[in-house]
C-alpha positions in Angstrom: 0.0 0.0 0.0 1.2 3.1 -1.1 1.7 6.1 1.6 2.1 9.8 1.6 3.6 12.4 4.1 0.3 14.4 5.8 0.7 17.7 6.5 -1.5 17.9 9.2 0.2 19.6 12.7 0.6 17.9 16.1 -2.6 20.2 17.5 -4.5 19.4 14.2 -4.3 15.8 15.0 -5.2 15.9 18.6 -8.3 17.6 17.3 -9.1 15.2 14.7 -8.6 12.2 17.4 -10.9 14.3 19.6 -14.0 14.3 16.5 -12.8 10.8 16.0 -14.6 9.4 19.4 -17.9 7.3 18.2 -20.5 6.0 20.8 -20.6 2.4 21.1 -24.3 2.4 19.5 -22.4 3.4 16.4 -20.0 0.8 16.2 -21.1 -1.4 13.3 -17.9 -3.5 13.1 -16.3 -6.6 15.0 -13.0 -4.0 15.3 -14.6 -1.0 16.0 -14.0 -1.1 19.8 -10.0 -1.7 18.7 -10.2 1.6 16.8 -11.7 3.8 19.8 -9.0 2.2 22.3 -6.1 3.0 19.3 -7.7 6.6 18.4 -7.1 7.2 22.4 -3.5 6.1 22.6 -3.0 8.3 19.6 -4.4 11.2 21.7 -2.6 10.1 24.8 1.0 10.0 22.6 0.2 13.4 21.0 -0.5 15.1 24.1 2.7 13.8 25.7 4.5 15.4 23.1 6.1 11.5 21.9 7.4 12.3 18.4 5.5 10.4 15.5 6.0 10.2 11.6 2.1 10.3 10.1 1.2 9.4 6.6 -1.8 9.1 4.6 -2.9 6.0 3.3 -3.6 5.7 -1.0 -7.4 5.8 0.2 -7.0 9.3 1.6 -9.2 7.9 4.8 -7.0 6.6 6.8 -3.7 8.1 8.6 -1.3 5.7 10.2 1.4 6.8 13.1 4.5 5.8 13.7 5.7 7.2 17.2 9.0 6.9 18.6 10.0 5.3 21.5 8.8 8.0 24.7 11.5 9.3 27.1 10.6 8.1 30.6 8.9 11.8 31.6 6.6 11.3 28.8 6.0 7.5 29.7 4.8 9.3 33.1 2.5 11.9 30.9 0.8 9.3 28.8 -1.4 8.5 31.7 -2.9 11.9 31.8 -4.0 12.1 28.6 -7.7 10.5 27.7 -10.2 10.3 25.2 -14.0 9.5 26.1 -14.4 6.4 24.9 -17.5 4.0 25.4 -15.8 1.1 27.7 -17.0 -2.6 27.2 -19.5 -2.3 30.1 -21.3 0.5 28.2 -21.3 -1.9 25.3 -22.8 -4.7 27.1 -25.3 -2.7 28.7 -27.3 -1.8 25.9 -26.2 -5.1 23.3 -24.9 -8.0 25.7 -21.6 -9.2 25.1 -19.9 -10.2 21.5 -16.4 -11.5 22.3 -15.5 -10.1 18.8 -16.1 -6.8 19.5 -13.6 -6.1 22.7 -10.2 -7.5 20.8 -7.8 -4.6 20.9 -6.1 -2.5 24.0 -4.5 0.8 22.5 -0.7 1.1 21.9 1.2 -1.0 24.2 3.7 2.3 25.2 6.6 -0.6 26.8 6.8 -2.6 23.2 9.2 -1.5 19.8 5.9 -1.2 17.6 4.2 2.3 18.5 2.5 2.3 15.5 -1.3 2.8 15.0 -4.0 4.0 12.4 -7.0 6.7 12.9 -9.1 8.3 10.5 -8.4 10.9 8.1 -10.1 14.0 8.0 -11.8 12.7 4.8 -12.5 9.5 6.8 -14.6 11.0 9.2 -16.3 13.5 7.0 -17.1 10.9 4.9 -18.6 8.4 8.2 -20.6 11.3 8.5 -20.6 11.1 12.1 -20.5 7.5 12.3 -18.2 4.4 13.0 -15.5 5.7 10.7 -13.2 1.8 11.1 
């Protein structure tokens, strides 16, 4: 798949992870709980101020990030950083539980791979408000 530089700034991105939040009666697929947890370790890592590479997929929906690896005081930062998600509780609430849904946890922030995917300003104009995955 072919990639591209984005040209979007650290504070644009933080905004579009913000927009990118979808309530768990939107979710319409079996990875859609993955995406919310990744699109709030993206935030998290932004905030922190970890250094990343983004690019935009040959789609134009989708925006993957590379971070590098965090220095210990922004290992300590991550934590303070979070996105309002729908947690799996809220999930079974109002649909019981589908073990397919809940695969996923975010970035592990102590592994080499920091990368991660979120949507692309055309992504989510184009979900229209909906489960952009």
């Amino acid at each position: 798949m072919t990639t591209s530089k984005i040209k979007l700034s650290r504070e644009q991105l933080i905004e579009l992870c913000e927009k990118a939040v979808v309530p768990c009666d939107k979710w319409h697929d079996r990875d859609s709980y993955c995406a919310q947890r990744e699109i709030a370790s993206i935030y998290s890592g932004l905030k922190a101020g970890i250094d990343y590479n983004a690019t935009l997929d040959e789609s134009g929906n989708t925006i993957h990030i590379d971070f590098t690896s965090p220095t210990e005081e922004q290992r300590k930062l991550i934590g303070n950083y979070n996105l309002p998600i729908d947690s799996l509780e809220q999930y079974r609430e109002k649909f019981g539980y589908d073990n397919e849904m809940f695969n996923g946890n975010g970035i592990d922030w102590s592994s080499n791979s920091l990368f991660s995917y979120m949507p692309s300003p055309k992504g989510l104009a184009d979900s229209e408000g909906g489960d952009w995955y």
